[in-house]
Kinemage of the C-alpha trace (Angstrom):
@kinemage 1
@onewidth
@group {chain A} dominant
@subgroup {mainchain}
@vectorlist {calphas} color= white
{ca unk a 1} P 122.005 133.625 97.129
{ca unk a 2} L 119.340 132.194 94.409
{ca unk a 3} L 120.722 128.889 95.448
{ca unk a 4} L 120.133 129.200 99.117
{ca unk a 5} L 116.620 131.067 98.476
{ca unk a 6} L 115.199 127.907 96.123
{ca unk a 7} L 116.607 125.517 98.918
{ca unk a 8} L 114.528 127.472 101.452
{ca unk a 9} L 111.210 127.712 99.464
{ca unk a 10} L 108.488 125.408 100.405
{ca unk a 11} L 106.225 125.706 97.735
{ca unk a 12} L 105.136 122.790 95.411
{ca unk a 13} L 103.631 122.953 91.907
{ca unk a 14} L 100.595 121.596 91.449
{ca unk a 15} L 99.750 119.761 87.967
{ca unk a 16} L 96.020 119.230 87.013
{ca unk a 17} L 94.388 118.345 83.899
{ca unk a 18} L 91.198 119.281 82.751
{ca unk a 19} L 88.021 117.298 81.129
{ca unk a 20} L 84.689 117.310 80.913
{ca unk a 21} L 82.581 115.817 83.162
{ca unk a 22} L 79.979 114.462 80.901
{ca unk a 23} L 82.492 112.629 79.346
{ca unk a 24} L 82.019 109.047 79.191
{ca unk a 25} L 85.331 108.025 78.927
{ca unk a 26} L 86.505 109.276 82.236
{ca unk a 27} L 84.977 108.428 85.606
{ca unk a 28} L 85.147 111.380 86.957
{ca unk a 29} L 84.728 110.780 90.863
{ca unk a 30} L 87.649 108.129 90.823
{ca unk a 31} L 89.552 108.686 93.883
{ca unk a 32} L 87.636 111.405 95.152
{ca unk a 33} L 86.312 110.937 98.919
{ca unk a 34} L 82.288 109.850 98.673
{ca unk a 35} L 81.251 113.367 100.474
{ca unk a 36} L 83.155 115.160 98.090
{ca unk a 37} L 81.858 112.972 95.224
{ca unk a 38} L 78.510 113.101 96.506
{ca unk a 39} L 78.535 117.226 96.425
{ca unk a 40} L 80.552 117.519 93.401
{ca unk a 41} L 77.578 115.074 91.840
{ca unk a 42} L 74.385 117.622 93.543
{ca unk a 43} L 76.121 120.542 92.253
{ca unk a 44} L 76.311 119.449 88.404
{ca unk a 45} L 72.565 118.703 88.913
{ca unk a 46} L 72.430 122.380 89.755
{ca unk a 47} L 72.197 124.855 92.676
{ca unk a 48} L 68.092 123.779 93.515
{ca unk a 49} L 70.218 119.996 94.785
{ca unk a 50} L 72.706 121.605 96.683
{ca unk a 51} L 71.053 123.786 98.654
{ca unk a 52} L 70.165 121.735 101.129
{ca unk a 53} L 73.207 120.046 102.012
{ca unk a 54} L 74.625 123.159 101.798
{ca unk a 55} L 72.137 124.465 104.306
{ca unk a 56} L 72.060 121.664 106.568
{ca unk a 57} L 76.396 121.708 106.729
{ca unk a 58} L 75.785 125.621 107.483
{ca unk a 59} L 74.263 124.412 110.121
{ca unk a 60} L 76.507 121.817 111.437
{ca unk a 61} L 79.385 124.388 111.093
{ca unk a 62} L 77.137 127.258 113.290
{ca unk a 63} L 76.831 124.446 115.965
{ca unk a 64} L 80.842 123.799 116.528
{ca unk a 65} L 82.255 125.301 119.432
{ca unk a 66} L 85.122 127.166 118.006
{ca unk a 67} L 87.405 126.297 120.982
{ca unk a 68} L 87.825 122.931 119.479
{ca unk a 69} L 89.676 123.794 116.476
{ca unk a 70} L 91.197 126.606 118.380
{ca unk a 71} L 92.646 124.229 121.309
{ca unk a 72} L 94.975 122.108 119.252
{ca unk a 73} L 96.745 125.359 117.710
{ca unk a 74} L 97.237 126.871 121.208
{ca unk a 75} L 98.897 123.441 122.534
{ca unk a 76} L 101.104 123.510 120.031
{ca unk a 77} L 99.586 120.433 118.341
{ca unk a 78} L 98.779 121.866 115.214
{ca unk a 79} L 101.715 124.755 114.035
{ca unk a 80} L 100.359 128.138 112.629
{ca unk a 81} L 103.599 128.494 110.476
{ca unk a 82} L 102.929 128.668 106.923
{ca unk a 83} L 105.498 126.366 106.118
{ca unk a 84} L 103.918 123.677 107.561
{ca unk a 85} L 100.999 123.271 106.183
């Protein structure tokens, strides 16, 4: 039974390091997609830099018709099973 319940399981573990950000041995937004980058960068400058991208994404996301991410889900394009994901 512990065999067949580990053979089911869909979970993955997830290994992360951690590091200063300052440091300046490590580029820290290697790899990282440029939005995410640039917002990760605006919110080590502190919250008075953020606040308007946050704002202005707040309202992007207010804008979006919600049928559009709820379409795909209905037509079976995108699953709701947590397994999934």
């Amino acid at each position: 039974m512990w065999k067949r319940a580990v053979a089911s399981n869909t979970a993955r573990p997830a290994v992360a390091g951690s590091a200063a950000a300052s440091s300046p041995l490590l580029n820290w937004f290697a790899g990282m997609a440029e939005r995410n980058a640039q917002r990760s960068k605006l919110a080590l400058a502190g919250r008075d830099a953020l606040r308007p991208v946050l704002a202005q994404t707040a309202q992007a996301l207010l804008a979006v018709d919600t049928a559009q991410f709820i379409a795909p889900v209905r037509s079976g394009v995108l699953s709701t099973r947590p397994g999934d994901l």
